[in-house]
C-alpha positions in Angstrom: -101.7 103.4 -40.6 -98.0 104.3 -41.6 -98.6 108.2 -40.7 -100.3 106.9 -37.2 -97.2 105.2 -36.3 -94.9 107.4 -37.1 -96.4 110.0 -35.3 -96.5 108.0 -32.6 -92.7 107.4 -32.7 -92.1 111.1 -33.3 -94.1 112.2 -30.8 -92.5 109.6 -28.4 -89.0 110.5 -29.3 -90.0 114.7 -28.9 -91.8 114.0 -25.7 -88.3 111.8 -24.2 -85.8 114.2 -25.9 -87.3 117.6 -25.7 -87.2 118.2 -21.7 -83.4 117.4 -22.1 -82.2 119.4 -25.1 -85.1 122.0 -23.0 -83.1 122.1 -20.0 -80.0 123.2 -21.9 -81.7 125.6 -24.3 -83.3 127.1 -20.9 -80.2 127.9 -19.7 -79.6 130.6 -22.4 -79.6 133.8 -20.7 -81.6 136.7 -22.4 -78.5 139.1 -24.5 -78.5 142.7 -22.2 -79.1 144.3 -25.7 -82.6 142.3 -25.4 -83.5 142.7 -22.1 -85.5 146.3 -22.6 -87.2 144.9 -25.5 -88.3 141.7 -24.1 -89.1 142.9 -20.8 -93.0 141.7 -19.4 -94.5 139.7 -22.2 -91.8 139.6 -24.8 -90.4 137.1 -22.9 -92.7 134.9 -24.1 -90.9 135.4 -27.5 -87.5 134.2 -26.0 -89.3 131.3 -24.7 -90.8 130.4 -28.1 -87.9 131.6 -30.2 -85.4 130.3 -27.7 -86.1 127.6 -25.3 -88.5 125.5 -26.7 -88.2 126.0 -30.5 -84.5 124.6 -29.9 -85.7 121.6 -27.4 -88.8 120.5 -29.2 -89.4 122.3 -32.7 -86.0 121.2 -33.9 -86.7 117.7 -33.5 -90.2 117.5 -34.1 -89.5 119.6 -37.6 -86.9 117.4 -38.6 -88.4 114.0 -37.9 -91.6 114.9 -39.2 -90.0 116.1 -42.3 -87.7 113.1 -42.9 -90.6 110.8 -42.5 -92.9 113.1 -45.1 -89.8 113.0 -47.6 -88.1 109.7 -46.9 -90.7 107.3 -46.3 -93.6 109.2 -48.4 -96.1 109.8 -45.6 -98.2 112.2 -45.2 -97.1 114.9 -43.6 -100.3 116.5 -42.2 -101.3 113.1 -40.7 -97.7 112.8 -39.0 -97.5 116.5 -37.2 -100.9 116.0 -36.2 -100.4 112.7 -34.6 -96.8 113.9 -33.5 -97.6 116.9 -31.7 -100.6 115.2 -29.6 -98.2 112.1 -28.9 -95.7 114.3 -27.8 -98.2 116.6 -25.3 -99.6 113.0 -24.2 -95.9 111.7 -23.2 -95.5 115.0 -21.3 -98.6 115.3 -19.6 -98.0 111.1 -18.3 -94.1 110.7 -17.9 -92.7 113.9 -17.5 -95.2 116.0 -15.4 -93.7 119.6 -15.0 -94.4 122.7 -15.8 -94.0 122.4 -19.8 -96.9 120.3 -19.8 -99.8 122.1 -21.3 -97.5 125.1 -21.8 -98.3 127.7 -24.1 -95.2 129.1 -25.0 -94.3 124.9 -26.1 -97.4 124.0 -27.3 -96.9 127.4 -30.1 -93.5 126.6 -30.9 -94.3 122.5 -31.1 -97.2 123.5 -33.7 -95.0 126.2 -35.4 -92.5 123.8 -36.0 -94.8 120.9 -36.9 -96.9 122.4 -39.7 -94.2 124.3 -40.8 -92.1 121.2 -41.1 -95.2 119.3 -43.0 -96.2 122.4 -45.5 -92.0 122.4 -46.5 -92.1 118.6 -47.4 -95.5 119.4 -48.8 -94.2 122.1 -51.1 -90.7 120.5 -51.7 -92.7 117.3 -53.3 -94.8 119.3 -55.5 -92.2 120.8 -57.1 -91.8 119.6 -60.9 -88.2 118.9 -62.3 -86.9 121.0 -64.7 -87.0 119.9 -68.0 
């Protein structure tokens, strides 16, 4: 019930603060050293990498890992619920064209289970004796 909720704030709190910090993040312009390279569909990569791994991943990925480490959730359980939370708060309070976005919905998951599998690995890990 603790990892339900949770997620359900996280996701609440990515899905309020993520098109804001995404606005900002979007406003990054692509380095002229980059442009070749990421010309046609590497820009998806800038988008991933750039845009919306700063304005969702980063909070997602912290929250999620603060709530598997502080509060001894589980950290599956939380991404899981966090990331459909936060896709549910897009697609109902901030209709736009990030909702059901591919380039978001990779970097929300990346960021996620990368976050949960970290504070999986990070509590595993025996003291030294």
């Amino acid at each position: 019930m603790k990892n339900t909720i949770a997620g359900i704030i996280i996701g609440l709190v990515a899905g309020y603060l993520g098109p804001l910090i995404t606005g900002y993040s979007s406003a990054i312009a692509i380095p002229e050293t980059f442009r070749a390279f990421l010309s046609g569909g590497g820009a998806v990569l800038w988008e991933v990498f750039v845009v919306h791994l700063l304005g969702y991943g980063l909070i997602v990925f912290t929250f999620v890992f603060l709530a598997s480490r502080l509060i001894k959730l589980h950290p599956w359980a939380t991404a899981a619920t966090a990331i459909i939370t936060c896709e549910a708060t897009l697609y109902f309070f901030h209709t736009s064209e990030y909702t059901l976005h591919v380039p978001h919905i990779v970097a929300l998951a990346f960021c996620a289970f990368l976050s949960a599998t970290l504070s999986r690995k990070s509590a595993n890990i025996s003291p030294a004796v």
